[in-house]
Kinemage of the C-alpha trace (Angstrom):
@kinemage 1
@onewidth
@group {chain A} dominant
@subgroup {mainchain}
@vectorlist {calphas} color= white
{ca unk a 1} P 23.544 -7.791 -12.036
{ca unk a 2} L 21.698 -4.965 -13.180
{ca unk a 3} L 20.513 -2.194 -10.033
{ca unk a 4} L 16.985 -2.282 -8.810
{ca unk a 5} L 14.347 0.449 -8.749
{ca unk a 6} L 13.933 2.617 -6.275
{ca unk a 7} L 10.206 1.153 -5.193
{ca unk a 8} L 12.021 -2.620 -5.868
{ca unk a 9} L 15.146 -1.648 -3.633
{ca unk a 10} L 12.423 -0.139 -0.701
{ca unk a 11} L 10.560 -3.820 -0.661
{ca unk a 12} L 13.821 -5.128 -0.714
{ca unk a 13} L 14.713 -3.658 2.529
{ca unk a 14} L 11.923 -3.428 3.984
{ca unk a 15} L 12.298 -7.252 3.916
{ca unk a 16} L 15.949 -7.211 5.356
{ca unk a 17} L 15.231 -4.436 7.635
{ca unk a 18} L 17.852 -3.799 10.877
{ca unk a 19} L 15.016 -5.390 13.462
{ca unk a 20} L 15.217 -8.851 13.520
{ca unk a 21} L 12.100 -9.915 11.993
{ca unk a 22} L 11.068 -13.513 11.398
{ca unk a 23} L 8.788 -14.896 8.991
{ca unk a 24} L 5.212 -13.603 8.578
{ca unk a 25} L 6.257 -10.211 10.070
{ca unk a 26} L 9.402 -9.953 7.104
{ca unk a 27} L 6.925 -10.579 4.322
{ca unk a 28} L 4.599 -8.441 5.953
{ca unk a 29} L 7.115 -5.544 6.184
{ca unk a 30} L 7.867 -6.040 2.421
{ca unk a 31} L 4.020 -5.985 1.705
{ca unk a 32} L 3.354 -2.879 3.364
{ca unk a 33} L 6.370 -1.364 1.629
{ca unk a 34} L 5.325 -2.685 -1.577
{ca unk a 35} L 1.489 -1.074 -1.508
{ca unk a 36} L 3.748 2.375 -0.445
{ca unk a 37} L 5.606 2.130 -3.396
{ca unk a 38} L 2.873 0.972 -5.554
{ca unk a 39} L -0.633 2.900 -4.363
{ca unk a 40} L 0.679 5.367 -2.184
{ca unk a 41} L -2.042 6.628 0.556
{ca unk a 42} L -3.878 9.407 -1.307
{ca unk a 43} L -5.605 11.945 1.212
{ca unk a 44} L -9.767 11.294 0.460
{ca unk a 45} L -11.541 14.807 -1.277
{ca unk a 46} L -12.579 17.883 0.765
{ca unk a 47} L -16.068 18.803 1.002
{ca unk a 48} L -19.790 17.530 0.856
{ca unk a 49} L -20.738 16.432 -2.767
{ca unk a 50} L -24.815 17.587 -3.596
{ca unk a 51} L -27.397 14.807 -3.672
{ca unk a 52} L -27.505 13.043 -6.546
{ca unk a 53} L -24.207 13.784 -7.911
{ca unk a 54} L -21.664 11.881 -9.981
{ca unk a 55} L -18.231 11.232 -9.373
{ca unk a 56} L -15.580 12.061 -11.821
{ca unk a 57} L -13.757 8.863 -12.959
{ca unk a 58} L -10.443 10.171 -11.943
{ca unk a 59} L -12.608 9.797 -8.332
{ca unk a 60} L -13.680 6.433 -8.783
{ca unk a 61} L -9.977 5.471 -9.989
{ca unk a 62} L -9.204 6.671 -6.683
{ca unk a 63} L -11.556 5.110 -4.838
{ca unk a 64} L -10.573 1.648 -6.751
{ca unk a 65} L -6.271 2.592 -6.073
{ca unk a 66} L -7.158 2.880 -2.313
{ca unk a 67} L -9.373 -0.427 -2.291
{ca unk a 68} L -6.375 -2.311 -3.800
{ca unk a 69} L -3.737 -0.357 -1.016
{ca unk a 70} L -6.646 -1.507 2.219
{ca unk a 71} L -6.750 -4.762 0.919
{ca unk a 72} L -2.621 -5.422 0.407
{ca unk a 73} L -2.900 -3.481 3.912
{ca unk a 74} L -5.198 -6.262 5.403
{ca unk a 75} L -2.751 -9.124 4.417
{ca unk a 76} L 0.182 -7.401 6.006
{ca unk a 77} L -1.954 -6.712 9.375
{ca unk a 78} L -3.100 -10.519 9.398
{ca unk a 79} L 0.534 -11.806 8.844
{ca unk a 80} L 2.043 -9.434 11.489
{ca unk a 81} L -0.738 -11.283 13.671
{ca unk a 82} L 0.459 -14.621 13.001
């Protein structure tokens, strides 16, 4: 059997973690260590942009890498709640 990736091997234990977790709150554990590995938390830009400006598209690919890490976020918060 060939060794994982690092970011595979973190979901990996994130599901088998030392707290005994059960069910919804495992998968959830892997999930948030999943988005971690996958869109890490990016801090959002300093400072006021003028009216009527553009954003770059390396800003809106930020924007869009975040939106996909909130909503992998969400599912994990709702399965923890189960």
């Amino acid at each position: 059997m060939s060794e994982l990736s690092l970011a595979a091997q973190t979901v990996l234990d994130a599901y088998y973690c030392e707290k005994p977790l059960v069910g919804s709150k495992r998968v959830a554990a892997a999930l948030r260590a999943a988005a971690d590995q996958v869109v890490p938390n990016e801090p959002a830009p300093t400072g006021m942009r003028p009216a009527g400006d553009v954003y770059s598209s390396r800003e809106i690919r930020r924007g869009q890498r975040q939106e996909t890490r909130s909503q992998l976020l969400a599912i994990a918060a709702e399965l923890e709640n189960q």
